[in-house]
N, C-alpha and C positions, 0 to 999 in steps of 0.2 A: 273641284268642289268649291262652291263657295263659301264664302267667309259673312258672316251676320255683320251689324254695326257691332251689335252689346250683347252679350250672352246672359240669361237667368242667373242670377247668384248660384244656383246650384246646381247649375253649369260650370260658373266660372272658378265655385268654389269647392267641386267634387271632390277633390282628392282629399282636401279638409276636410271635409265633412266626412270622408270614409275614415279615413284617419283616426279621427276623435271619438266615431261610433265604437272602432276598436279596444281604444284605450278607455271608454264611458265604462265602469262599472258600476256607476251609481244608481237606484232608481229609476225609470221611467214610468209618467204617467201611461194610465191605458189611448193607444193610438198615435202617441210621441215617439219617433226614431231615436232620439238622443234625452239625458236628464235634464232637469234645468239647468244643472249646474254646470253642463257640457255646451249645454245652449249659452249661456253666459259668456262663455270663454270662447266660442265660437266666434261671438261678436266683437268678446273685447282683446282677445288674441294672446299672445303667449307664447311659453313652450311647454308642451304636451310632457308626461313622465320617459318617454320613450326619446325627448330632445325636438320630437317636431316641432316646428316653429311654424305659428298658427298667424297670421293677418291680420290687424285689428281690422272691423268692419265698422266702429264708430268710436270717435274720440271723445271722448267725455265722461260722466259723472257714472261710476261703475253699478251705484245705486238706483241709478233712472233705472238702469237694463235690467238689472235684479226686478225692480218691480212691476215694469212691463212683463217678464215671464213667470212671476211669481205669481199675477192676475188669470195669463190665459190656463194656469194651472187648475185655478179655480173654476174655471170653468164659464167664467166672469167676460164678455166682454172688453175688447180694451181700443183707447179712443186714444191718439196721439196726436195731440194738437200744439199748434206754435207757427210763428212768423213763417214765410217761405224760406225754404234755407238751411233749415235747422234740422237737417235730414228726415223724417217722419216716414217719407215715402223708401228711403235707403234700409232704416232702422224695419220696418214694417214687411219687407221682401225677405231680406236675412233674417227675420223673426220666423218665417214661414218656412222658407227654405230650409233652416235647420230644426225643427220643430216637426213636419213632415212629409220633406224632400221636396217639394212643389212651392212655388211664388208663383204661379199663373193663374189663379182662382181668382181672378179681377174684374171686381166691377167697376170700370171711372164715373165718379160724380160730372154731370153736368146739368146747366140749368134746363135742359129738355131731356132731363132722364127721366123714363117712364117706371111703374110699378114693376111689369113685366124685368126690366132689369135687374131689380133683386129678387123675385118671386121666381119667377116661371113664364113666357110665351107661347104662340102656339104654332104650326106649321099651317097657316091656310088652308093653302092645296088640299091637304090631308084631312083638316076638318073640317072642311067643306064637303069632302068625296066618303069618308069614314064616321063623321059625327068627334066627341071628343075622346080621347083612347091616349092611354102612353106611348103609343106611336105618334099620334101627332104635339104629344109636350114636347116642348123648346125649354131645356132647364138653365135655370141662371148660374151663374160662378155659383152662388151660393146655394143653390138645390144641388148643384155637384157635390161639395166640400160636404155639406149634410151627409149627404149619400156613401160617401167617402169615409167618413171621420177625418178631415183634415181642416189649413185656415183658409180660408175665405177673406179676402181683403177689398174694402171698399175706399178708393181714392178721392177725398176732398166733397166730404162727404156733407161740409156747412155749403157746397153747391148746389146741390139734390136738393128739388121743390120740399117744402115742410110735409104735403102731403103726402107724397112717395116714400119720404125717410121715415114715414110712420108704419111701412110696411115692412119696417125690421121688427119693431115692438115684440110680435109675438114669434118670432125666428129667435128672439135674441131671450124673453121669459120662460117661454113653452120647450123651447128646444124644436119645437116641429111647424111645420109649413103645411096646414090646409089646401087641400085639391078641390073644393065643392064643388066642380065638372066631374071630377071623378069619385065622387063622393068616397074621398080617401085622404091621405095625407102623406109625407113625409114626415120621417123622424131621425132627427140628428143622429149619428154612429158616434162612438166614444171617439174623441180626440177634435170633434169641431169645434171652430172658435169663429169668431170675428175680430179682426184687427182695422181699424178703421186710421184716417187720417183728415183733419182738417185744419186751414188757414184762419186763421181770427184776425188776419190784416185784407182778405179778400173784400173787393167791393161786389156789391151784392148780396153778400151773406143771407143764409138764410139759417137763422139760428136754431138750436136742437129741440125738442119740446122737454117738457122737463121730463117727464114719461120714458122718451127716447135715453135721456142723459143719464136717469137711473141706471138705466140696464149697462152701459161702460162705465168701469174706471178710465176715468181721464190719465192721461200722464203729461206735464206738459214740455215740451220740447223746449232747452232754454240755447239763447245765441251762446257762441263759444265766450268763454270766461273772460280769456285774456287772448294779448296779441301771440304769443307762441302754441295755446290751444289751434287757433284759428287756421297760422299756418304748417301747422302739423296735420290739419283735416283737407288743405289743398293739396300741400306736399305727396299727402296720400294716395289722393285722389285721382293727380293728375301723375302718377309715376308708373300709373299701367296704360295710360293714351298717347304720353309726349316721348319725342325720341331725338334724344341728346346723344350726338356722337362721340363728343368727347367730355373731357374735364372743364374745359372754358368753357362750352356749353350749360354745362351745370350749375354753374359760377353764376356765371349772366341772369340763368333762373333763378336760382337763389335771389340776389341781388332787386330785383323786379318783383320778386313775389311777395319780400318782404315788403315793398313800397307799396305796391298794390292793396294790400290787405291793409298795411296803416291806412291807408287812404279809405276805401271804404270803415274800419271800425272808425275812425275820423267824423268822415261825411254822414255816418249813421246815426253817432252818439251826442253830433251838435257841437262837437267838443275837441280840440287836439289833444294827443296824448298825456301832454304835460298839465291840462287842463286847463292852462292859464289863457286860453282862446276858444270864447263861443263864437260857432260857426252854424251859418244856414244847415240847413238837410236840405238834398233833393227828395224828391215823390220816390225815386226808386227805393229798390229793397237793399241793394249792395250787401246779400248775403257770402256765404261761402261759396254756395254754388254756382254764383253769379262769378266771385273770381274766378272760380275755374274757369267757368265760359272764357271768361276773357283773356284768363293764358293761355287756353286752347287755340284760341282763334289768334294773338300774339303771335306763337309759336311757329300758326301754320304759314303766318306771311312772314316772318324772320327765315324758316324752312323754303318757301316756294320762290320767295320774291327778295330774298336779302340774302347771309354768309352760316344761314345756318345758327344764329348765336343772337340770342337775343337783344334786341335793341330797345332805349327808350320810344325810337319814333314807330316801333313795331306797337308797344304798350300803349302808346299815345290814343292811336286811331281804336284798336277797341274800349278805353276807359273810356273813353268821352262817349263813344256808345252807349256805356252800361249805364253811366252817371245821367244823360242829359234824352229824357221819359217824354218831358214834355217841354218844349222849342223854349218855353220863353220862363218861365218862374225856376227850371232844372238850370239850363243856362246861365241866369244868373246865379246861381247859388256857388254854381261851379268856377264864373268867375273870379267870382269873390277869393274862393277858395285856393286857386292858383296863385291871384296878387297877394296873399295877407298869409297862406303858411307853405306852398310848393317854392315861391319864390324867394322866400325867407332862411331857405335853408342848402346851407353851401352847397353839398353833398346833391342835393337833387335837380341843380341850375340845369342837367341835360335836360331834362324831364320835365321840367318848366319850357325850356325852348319848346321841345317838342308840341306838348301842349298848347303851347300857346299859338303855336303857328297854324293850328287847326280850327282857330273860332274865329 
């Protein structure tokens, strides 16, 4: 049998989620598996009355998540917007997946995405040879989710031409989807929602119309707080992918993950820790999920190509990847930034070598 890359959250998180359904006494809305207040905990993790110990799914402000579920309650739309990084797309899956068992009802924003992708399609063949008929409708994630009572999720959604995203409008006032081929309609089933996601640092943007913006509550997605938020959300992240065989292995990680993360909030905020040095930014984003990327791929040349254990000269060659976007203005920033605070500081001289011996 084969084995996938990544599983569906609720997939990966079934037994959770059966779990918590057990112990949920509370409330459920009409077409919700679990209450809100099960949804909650889902996310922000714990231990159940019965001693299960639940997974966080996102680190941060316990109130953000409260409000995101306490919108699709309403019945309200809900828009999850913030820099790349700042999980939107994580948060957005486990909102679904616990909420009503499914995260697949996905539409990806692109700049050549058509009406057809949030509405409805058609099957040629068929209505060429039959005319127009519910046989030949092609239905979108979201005439599914309608159809369904479930959520419906549309990914980076400030990419979608303005015109196209206008054909949420009445999906998202009405509750129903116009067929005029079939001179009929869809009508949402109790429990649909939309949970949407978009980047306000994309180039290209194409902004919401105001029209659009009413119909969601925003929530907006903020970067991790502090430097121990941050590496508590890689910690996490990367402790169901990376495979450390021993104790010094772990060590090693540690060690690196913490440099890593200083380095990007560093490179992001203009600023060192202490404050007492402004420093360039690169163009890049140097989110969290960008560190991951980069201990992953660390990891997997320390693992394939070195003793197993991680090294600065492992970390070296993917930072300067993440950090340096474009050849000549990221390059210098990062220079900079190696002679005046990597080099400056006792503790990190391997790391500086290493570095440096790659530009």
């Amino acid at each position: 049998m084969q084995t996938v890359l990544r599983q569906h959250a609720e997939q990966q998180f079934k037994e959770e989620l059966a779990t918590i359904a057990e112990q949920d006494t509370k409330p459920r809305p009409e077409g919700w598996l679990l209450s809100p207040w099960a949804v909650v905990q889902y996310i922000m993790g714990g231990t159940l009355p019965n001693g299960y110990v639940l997974t966080p799914k996102y680190i941060g402000a316990q109130r953000l998540v409260e409000t995101a579920v306490a919108t699709l309650v309403t019945e309200r739309a809900l828009l999850l917007i913030g820099v790349p990084g700042t999980a939107k797309s994580w948060l957005s899956e486990h909102l679904a997946a616990a909420i009503c068992g499914t995260s697949v009802l996905l539409a990806q924003g692109t700049a050549g995405m058509g009406e057809e992708h949030l509405r409805y399609g058609w099957n040629y063949a068929k209505l060429l040879t039959e005319g127009p008929s519910e046989a030949a409708l092609v239905p979108s994630p979201i005439m599914r989710a309608m159809r369904s009572g479930k959520i419906a999720r549309v990914e980076e959604l400030t990419r979608v031409p303005s015109e196209v995203q206008d054909a949420l409008i009445t999906i998202l006032s009405e509750k129903m989807l116009p067929l005029p081929e079939l001179e009929t309609e869809v009508q949402a089933v109790k429990g649909f929602n939309i949970i949407a996601t978009a980047n306000d640092r994309d180039r290209g943007i194409n902004e919401l119309s105001s029209a659009l913006r009413r119909r969601f509550n925003t929530v907006v997605m903020p970067l991790p707080a502090t430097l121990e938020e941050e590496t508590d959300i890689v910690r996490l992240r990367l402790s169901s992918s990376a495979y450390l065989p021993d104790k010094q292995a772990h060590l090693a990680l540690e060690k690196e993950m913490l440099r890593l993360v200083t380095i990007f909030r560093e490179l992001r905020e203009g600023k060192t820790s202490d404050g007492k040095l402004k420093i360039k930014s690169p163009s890049s984003t140097l989110s969290s999920a960008e560190a991951i990327a980069v201990l992953n791929q660390s990891l997997s040349m320390a693992l394939h190509f070195g003793e197993g254990i991680l090294q600065p000269e492992d970390l070296a060659a993917s930072l300067q990847g993440a950090v340096i976007k474009d050849p000549q203005s990221d390059r210098l920033a990062w220079r900079e930034y190696l002679e005046t605070v990597i080099k400056e500081r006792d503790s990190w001289k391997d790391l500086y070598k290493a570095c440096r011996e790659l530009l």
